[in-house]
C-alpha positions, -999 to +999 in steps of 0.1 A: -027-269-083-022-230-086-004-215-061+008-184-042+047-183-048+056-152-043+046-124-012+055-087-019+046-056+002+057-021-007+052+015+005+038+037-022+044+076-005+054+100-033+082+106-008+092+075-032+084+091-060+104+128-055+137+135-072+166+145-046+161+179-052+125+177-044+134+158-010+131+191+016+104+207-002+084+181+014+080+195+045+061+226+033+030+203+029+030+197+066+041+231+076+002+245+053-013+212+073-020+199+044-020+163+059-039+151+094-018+143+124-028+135+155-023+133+190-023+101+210-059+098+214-065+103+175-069+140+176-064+158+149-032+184+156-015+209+134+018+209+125+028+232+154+016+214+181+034+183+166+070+202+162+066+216+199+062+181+214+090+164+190+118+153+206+145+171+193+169+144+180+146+141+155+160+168+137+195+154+130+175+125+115+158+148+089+185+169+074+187+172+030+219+148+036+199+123+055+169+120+035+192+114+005+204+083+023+176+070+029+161+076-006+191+056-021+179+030+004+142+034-009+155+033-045+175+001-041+143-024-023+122-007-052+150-023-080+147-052-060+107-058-056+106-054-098+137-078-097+119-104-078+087-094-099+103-103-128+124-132-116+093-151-101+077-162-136+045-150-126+008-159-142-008-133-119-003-106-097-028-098-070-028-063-056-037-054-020-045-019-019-064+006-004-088+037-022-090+072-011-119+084-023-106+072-063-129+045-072-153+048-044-166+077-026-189+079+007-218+070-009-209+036-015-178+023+003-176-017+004-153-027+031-137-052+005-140-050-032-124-066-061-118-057-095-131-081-128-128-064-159-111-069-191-087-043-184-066-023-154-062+014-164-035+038-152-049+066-159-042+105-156-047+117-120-081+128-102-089+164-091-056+175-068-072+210-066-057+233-037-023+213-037+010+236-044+021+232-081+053+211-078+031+190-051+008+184-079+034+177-105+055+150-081+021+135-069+007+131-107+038+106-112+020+075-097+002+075-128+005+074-168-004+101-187-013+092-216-035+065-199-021+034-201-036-001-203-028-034-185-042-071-187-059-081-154-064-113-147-098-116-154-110-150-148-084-156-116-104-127-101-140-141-108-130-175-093-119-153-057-149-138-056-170-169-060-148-188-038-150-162-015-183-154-015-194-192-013-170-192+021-191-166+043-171-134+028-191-104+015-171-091-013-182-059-037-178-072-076-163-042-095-161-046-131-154-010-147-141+021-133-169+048-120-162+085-126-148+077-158-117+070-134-088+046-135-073+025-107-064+045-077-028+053-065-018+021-047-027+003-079-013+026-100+018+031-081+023-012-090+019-004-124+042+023-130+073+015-108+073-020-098+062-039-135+082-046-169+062-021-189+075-046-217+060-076-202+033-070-176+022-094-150-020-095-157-035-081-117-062-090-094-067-055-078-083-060-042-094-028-029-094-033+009-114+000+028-082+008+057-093+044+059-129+051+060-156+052+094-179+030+098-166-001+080-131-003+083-116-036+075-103-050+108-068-063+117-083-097+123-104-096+088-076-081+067-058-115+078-094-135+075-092-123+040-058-132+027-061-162+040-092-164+021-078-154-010-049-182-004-076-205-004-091-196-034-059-192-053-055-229-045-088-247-055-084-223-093-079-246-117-046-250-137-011-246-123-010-206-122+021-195-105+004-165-083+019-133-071+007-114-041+014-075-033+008-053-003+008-016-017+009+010+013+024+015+050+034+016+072+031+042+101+024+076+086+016+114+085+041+108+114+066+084+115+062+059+143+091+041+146+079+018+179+046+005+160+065+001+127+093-020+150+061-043+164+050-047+129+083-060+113+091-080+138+059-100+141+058-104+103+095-115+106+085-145+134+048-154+115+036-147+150-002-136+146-010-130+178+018-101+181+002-091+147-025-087+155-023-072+191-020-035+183-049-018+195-073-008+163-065+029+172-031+025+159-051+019+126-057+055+114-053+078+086-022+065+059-012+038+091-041+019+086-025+009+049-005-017+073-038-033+074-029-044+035+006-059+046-018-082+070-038-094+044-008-107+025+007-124+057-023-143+057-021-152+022+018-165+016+007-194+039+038-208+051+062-189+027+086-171+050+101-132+047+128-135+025+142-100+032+127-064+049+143-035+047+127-006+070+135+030+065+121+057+087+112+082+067+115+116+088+116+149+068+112+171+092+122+184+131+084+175+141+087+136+127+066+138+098+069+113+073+061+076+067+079+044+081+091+032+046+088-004+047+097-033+014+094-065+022+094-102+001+083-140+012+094-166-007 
């Protein structure tokens, strides 16, 4: 029987992706409210408002000396998630990830969506327009330039959305990139920093809508769905030996350490109802990218976290950032 053996979930910020010197210059995309952060009732706020109404400890927490700590920290799960990639013997890799406005656009947003063709492509970046020049050039390093090619896993992918499909789920069947596009950044950000360029694991990409109004996944569906995809993994013929990947989260434009603390430790305990208890407003903006971490609780089944390592990721005296978050069940 083919079988998920392997649970992985990873942040994908380019905070991850900045050299130390790069680390404070950050901040200078909140200060030009570049990013949307909000108030407690989901309003959007500026930058300003946010730093007046921070507590100030914050600030000892986002100094150049601290941020390098904590990037050492980031640096070191990374290693380890392409260590345990690699260890694991894997047939299959499927993705959980959300798109921003890469592969789908508001014209035709599936809720959930997954990928069949022949190939994954990590290509060159889309439009980043209006963003400062370094910004651009640290942001352009989720992907390959040259495009690059990868095998997906083609007929693993078919058989989930059959199986899915013929178990009440409603799933969009995408099998070549619109635009003239390649996968989007929490695909691409798999390909380029977590996989053996030499050896490859072939991917499933599942494109899970976290950000978009009207039809948001849900809390309660992202875990419906992995649970779904669990199921289907199992009833695939063979004996594929099937890894499983959250890509995004977890509380971000502002770091959130008390819902980020709620999420780890219900993941920790496999205790769904804690899970799953956060009100939906909690959801928002790059936070709702938690939603993908979920999905693959529900799909490891019975596997339990083998290690988490959480980094709050403040980088400046307001508490912007992103709860860095790396996780593993096995």
């Amino acid at each position: 029987m083919s079988k998920i053996v392997l649970g992985l979930a990873t942040s994908h910020s380019p905070m991850l992706l900045a050299k130390d010197e790069e680390l404070p210059r950050l901040v200078e995309r909140d200060q030009a409210d570049m990013l949307p952060f909000r108030d407690s009732e989901g309003n959007r706020i500026s930058y300003a408002q946010v730093l007046a109404n921070a507590d100030p400890a914050i600030a000892d927490k986002a100094t150049p000396e601290k941020m390098l700590e904590r990037a050492a920290q980031c640096r070191a799960a990374t290693a380890r998630l392409k260590q345990d990639i690699e260890a694991a013997n894997l047939d299959a890799l499927i993705i959980i990830g959300d798109d921003q406005n890469e592969m789908f656009k508001a014209s035709n947003r599936p809720s959930l969506a997954i990928y069949h063709g022949e190939k994954a492509m990590n290509a060159f970046p889309p439009d980043m327009t209006g963003m400062m020049d370094w910004l651009v050039e640290l942001r352009s390093r989720f992907y390959s330039n040259p495009s690059k090619e990868y095998p997906n896993a083609k007929d693993l992918a078919e058989h989930i959305i059959t199986h899915m499909v013929e178990n009440d789920f409603d799933v969009g069947a995408v099998n070549e990139y619109p635009h003239g596009a390649g996968e989007g950044h929490a695909f691409a950000y798999v390909h380029s920093y977590l996989m053996n360029d030499a050896k490859p694991v072939p991917v499933v990409p599942v494109l899970l809508n976290t950000f978009y109004k009207p039809n948001q996944v849900t809390p309660r569906r992202a875990l419906q769905i992995g649970k779904a995809i669990r199921a289907a993994v199992e009833d695939m013929p063979g004996d594929l030996r099937v890894g499983i990947i959250a890509s995004g989260g977890l509380s971000h434009f502002m770091v959130d350490e008390a819902f980020d603390s709620k999420i780890v430790k219900a993941l920790k305990e496999k205790n769904e109802t804690d899970l799953l208890s956060l009100h939906r407003k909690n959801y928002i903006d790059g936070t709702s990218e938690t939603l993908n971490w979920i999905c693959v609780h529900g799909a490891v089944g019975d596997l339990p976290v083998d290690w988490l390592e959480y980094v709050p990721g403040y980088r400046s005296p307001a508490g912007t950032g992103v709860g860095l978050a790396f996780a593993a069940w096995a």
